[in-house]
C-alpha positions as CSV (number, residue, x, y, z in Angstrom):
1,X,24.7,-4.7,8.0
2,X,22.8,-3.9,4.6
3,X,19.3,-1.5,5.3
4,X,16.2,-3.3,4.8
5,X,15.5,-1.5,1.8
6,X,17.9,1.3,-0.4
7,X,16.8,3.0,-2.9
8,X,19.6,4.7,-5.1
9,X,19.0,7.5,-7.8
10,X,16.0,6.0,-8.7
11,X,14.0,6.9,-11.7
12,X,10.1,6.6,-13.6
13,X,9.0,7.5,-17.0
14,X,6.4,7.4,-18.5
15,X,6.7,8.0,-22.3
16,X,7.9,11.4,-22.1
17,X,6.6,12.1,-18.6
18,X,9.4,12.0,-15.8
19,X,7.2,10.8,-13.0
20,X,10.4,10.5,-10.5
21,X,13.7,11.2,-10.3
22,X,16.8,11.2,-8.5
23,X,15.4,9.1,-5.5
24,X,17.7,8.0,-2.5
25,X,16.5,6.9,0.6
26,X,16.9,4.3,2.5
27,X,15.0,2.2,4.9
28,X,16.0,0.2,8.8
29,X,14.7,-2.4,10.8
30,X,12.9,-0.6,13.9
31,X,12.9,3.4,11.8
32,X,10.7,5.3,9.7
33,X,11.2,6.7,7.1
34,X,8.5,9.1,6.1
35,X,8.1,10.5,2.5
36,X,6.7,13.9,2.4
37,X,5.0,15.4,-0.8
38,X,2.1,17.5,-2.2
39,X,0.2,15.9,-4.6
40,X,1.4,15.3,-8.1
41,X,4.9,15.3,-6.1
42,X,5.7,11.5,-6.8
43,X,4.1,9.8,-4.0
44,X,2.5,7.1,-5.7
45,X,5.0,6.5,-8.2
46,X,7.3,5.6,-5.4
47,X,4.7,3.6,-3.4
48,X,4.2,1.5,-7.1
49,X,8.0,0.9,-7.3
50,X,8.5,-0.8,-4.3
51,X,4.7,-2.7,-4.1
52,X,5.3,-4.0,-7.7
53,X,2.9,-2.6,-9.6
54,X,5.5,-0.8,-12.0
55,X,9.5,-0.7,-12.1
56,X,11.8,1.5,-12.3
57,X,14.1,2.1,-15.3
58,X,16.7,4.4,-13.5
59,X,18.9,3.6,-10.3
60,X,18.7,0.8,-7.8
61,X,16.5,-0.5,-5.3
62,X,18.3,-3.5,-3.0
63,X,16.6,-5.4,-0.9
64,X,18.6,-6.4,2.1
65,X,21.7,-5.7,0.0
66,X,20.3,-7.7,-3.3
67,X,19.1,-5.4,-6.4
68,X,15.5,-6.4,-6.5
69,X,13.0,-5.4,-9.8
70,X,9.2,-6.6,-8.5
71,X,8.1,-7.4,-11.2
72,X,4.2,-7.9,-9.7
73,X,2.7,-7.3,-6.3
74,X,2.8,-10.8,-5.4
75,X,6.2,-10.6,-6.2
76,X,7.0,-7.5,-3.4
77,X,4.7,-8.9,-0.9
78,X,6.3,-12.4,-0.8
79,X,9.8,-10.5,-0.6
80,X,8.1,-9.0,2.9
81,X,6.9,-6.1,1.6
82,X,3.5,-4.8,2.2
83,X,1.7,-2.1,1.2
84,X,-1.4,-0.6,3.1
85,X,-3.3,1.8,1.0
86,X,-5.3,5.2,2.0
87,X,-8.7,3.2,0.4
88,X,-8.1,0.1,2.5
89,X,-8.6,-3.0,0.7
90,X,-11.5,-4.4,3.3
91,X,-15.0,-5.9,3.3
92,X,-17.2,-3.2,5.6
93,X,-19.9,-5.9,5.9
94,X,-17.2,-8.3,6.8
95,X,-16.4,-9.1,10.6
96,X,-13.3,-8.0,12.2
97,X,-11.6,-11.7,12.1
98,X,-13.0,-12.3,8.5
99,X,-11.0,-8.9,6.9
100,X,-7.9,-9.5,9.4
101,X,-7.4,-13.3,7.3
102,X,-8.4,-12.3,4.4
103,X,-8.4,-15.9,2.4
104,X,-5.6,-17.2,4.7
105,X,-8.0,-18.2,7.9
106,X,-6.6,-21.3,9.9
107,X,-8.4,-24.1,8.7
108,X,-8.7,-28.0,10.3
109,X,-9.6,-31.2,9.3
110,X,-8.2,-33.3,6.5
111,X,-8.2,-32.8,2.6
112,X,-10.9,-32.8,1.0
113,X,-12.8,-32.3,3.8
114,X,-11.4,-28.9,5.6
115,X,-12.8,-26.3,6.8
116,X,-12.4,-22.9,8.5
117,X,-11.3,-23.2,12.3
118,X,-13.3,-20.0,13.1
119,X,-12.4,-20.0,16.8
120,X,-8.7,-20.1,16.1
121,X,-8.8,-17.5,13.4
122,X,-11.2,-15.2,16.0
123,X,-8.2,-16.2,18.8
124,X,-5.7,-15.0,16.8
125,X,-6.8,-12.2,15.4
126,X,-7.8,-11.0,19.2
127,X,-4.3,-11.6,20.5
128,X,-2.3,-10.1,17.0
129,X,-4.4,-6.7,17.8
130,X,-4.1,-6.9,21.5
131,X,0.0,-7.1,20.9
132,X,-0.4,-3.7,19.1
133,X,-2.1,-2.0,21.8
134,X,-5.7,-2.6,19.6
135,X,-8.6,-4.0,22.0
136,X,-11.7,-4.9,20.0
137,X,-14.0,-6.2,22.5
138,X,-15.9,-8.9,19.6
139,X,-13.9,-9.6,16.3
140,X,-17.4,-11.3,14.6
141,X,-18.5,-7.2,14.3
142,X,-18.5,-6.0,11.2
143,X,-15.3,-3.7,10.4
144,X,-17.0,-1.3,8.8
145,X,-18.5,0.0,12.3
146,X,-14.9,0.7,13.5
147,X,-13.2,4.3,13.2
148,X,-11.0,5.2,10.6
149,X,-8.0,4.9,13.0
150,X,-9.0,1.5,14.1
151,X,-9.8,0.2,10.4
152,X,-6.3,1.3,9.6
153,X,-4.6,-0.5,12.8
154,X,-6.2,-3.4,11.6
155,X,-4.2,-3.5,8.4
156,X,-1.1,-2.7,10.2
157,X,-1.7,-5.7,12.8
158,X,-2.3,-8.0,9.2
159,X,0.8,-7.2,7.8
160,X,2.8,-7.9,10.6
161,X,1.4,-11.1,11.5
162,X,2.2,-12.0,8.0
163,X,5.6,-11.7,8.3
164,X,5.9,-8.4,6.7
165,X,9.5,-6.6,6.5
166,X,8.3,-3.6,5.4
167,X,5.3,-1.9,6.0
168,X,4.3,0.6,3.2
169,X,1.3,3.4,4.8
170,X,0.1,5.3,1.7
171,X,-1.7,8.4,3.5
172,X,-3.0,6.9,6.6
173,X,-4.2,10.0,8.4
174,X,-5.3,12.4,5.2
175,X,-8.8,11.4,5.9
176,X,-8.7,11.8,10.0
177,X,-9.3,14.1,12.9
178,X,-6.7,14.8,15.3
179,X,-7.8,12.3,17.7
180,X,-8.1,9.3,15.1
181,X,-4.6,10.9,13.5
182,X,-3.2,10.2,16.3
183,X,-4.0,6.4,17.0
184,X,-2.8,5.4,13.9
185,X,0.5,7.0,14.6
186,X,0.7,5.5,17.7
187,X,0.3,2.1,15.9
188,X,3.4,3.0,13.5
189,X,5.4,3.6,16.2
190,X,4.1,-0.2,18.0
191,X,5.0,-1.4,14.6
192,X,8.4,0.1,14.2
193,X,9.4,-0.9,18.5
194,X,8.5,-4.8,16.8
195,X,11.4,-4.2,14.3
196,X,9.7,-3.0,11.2
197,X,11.3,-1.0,8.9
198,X,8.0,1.6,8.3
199,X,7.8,3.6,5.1
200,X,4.9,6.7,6.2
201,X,3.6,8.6,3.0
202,X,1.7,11.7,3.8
203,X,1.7,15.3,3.0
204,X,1.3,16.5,6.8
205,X,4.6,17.6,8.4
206,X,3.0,17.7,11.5
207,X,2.2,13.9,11.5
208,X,5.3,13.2,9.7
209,X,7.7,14.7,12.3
210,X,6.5,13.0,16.0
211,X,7.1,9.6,14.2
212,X,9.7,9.7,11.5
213,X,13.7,8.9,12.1
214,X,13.9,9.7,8.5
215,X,12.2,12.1,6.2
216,X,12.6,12.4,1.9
217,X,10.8,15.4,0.3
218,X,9.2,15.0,-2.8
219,X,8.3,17.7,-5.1
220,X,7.2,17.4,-8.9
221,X,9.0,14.1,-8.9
222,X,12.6,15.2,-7.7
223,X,14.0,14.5,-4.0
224,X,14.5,17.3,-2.2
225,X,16.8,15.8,0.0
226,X,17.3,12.8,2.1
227,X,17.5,13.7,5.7
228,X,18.1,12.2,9.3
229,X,15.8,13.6,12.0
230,X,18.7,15.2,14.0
231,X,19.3,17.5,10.4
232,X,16.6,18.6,10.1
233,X,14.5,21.1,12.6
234,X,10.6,20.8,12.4
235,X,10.5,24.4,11.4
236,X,12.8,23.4,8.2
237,X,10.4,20.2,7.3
238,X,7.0,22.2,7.3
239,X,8.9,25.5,5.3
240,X,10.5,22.7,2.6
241,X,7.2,21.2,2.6
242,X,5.2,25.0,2.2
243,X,7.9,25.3,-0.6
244,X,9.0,28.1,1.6
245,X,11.8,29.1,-0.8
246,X,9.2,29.8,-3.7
247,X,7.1,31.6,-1.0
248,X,9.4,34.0,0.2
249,X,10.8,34.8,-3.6
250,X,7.0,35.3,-4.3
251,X,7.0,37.8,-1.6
252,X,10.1,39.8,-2.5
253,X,8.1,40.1,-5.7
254,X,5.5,41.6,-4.8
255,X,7.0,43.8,-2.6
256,X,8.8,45.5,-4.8
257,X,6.4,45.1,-7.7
């Protein structure tokens, strides 16, 4: 049975600029597969390959077994991708129900005269939440009076109603606390045990690890490797991540300068 998504020796210029290289990962139904990398490491190159924003022009990416080129958003998100970004694309001022439809509310009635079934949308956006573990007591409040952690669980909850795939986190946590941190992660896994195949960009090992059944290191645009969770210890993630090599070699140096 063909992975959800595969990315082989995958590639980005741009002009002369080699923004990644080298990719290989791959991505199951029910795993996640976190991507690890500083900034400037070719995080949001990657994320722009597989949302359809730009293509590659090295290597493969398959989709279900097919070699896919998006060649728009639209075009990744109708193939069941989507892609939740760290600035949340949401209407603070907008209730809970409004931001979870987005455009797509349940309507009634009879062209030309529909409208908005408002009670239905509110119903299902309270029972969509509820079935990742989110209880919002009144979906008509405004989402910009919920946490961070619960703004982002939102998004997640959208996607898979949906019909999403693939659900692409760009950095959920790097603006959190601890606490907050942690109910987001607790909605990935929810959203993996429903059989999505989860793609968790960050630059925190120590989010990365408790979640991820897969992990890809990124640095300067080159893969570092392309490892299961049983290879590789925590202690190895966070010292690949520190660029522990360069840090030790920096050490020796000075040690004997």
């Amino acid at each position: 049975m063909s992975s959800l998504i595969e990315l082989e020796n995958v590639g980005k210029r741009y002009g002369n600029i080699i923004a990644l290289s080298g990719v290989t990962t791959s991505v199951e139904a029910g795993e996640v597969t976190c991507v690890l990398g500083d900034n400037g490491a070719g995080k949001s190159t990657f994320i722009k390959i597989l949302a359809g924003v730009h293509q590659h022009d090295e290597g493969e990416v398959r989709l279900e077994g097919s070699p896919v080129k998006f060649n728009s958003p639209r075009e990744s998100l109708s193939s069941g991708i989507a892609t939740v970004y760290q600035d949340l694309a949401m209407v603070p001022l907008m209730s809970v129900w409004r931001n979870f439809f987005m455009g797509a509310e349940p309507t009634k009635g009879v062209w030309p005269f529909r409208w908005i079934d408002e009670g239905e949308a509110k119903r299902i956006a309270k029972q969509e939440l509820a079935k990742m573990g989110i209880d919002i007591r009144d979906t008509e409040q405004p989402v910009g009076t919920l946490s961070g952690g619960e703004r982002q669980s939102v998004a997640i909850a959208r996607a898979v109603y949906f019909g999403a795939k693939v659900l692409i986190l760009d950095e959920p946590t790097s603006a959190l606390g601890v606490k907050q941190s942690g109910v987001v992660l607790k909605y990935i896994i929810a959203a993996r045990d429903r059989g999505l195949g989860v793609i968790f960009i960050t630059h925190n090992p120590h989010h990365a690890y408790p979640v991820g059944d897969r992990f890809m290191i990124l640095n300067r645009g080159k893969s570092l490797g392309n490892f299961a969770k049983s290879e590789l210890p925590r202690d190895e993630l966070v010292k690949m991540m520190a660029g522990g090599a360069e840090l030790d070699q920096l050490t020796h140096e000075l040690e004997n300068a």
